[in-house]
C-alpha positions in Angstrom: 86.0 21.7 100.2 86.1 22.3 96.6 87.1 25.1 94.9 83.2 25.6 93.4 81.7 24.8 97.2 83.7 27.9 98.7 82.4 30.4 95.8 79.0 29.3 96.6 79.6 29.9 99.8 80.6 33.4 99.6 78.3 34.4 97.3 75.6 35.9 99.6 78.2 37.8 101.1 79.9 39.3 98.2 76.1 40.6 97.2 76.0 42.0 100.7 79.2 43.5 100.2 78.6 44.8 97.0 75.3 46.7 97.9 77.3 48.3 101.2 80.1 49.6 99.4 79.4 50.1 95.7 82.4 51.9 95.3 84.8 49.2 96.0 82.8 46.8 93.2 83.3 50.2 91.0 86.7 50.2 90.3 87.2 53.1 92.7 89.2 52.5 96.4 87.1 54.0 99.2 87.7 57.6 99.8 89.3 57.4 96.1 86.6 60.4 94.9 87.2 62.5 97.9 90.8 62.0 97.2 90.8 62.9 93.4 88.6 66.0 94.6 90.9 67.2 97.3 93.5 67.1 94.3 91.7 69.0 91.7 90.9 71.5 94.7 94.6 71.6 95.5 95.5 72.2 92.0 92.6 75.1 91.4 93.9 77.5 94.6 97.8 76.7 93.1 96.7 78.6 89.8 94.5 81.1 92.0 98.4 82.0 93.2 100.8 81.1 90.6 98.6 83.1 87.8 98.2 86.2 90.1 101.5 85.9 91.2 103.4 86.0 87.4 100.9 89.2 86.5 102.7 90.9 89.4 105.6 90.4 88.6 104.7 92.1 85.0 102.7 95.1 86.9 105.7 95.8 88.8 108.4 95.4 85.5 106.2 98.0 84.2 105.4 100.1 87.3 108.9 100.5 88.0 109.7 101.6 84.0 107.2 104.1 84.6 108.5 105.3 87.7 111.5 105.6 86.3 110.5 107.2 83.2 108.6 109.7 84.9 111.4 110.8 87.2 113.5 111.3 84.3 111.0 113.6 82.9 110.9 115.3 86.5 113.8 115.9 86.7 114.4 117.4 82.9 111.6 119.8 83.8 112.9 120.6 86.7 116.2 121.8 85.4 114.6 122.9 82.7 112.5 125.3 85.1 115.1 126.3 87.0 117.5 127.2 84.0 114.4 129.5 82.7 114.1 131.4 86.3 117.8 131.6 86.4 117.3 133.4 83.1 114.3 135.7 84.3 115.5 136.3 87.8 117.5 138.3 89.1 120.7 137.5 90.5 120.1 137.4 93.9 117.1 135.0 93.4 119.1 133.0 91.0 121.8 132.2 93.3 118.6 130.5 95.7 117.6 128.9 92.9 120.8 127.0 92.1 121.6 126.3 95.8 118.0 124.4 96.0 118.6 122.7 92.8 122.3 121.2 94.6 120.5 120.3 97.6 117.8 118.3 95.9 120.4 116.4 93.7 122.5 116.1 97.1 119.2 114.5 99.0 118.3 112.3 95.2 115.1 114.2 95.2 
């Protein structure tokens, strides 16, 4: 059989083929599209996390400035406050006041 013979030989297959699985006559493997979806899927829900994920990161750098800032500031007031009613007060409640103020910097309050 000649090279020509086979080719017409297959040819009513190969238009059978070609109308059952347009894909494959496309350019594209079978399952190809699902595949390439799957991927862009994959790659959507990965920036979903990653993105949500560094913005965390920054909340919490700054959350934990702020919560350190404002203990600071607390605790400035605080002694501040308690310096002033040591001032006002008289002795007796004075001496109270100091003795809370050593227990709260004993216990990091």
């Amino acid at each position: 059989m000649l090279a020509g013979e086979a080719s017409e030989q297959w040819k009513p297959h190969v238009s059978e083929w070609r109308d059952e699985y347009p894909e494959v006559w496309s350019g594209e493997m079978p399952g190809e599209a699902e595949h390439k979806a799957v991927i862009r899927e994959l790659d959507a829900a990965r920036s979903l996390i990653t993105a949500p994920r560094a913005k965390l990161s920054e909340s919490a750098h700054f959350l934990r400035g702020m919560l350190e800032h404002l203990t600071t500031e607390m605790d400035r007031q605080n002694t501040e406050t308690d310096e002033r009613l040591a001032r006002t007060l008289p002795p007796s409640f004075a001496s109270v006041i100091a003795k809370q103020r050593a227990e709260r910097e004993l216990s990091g309050i």
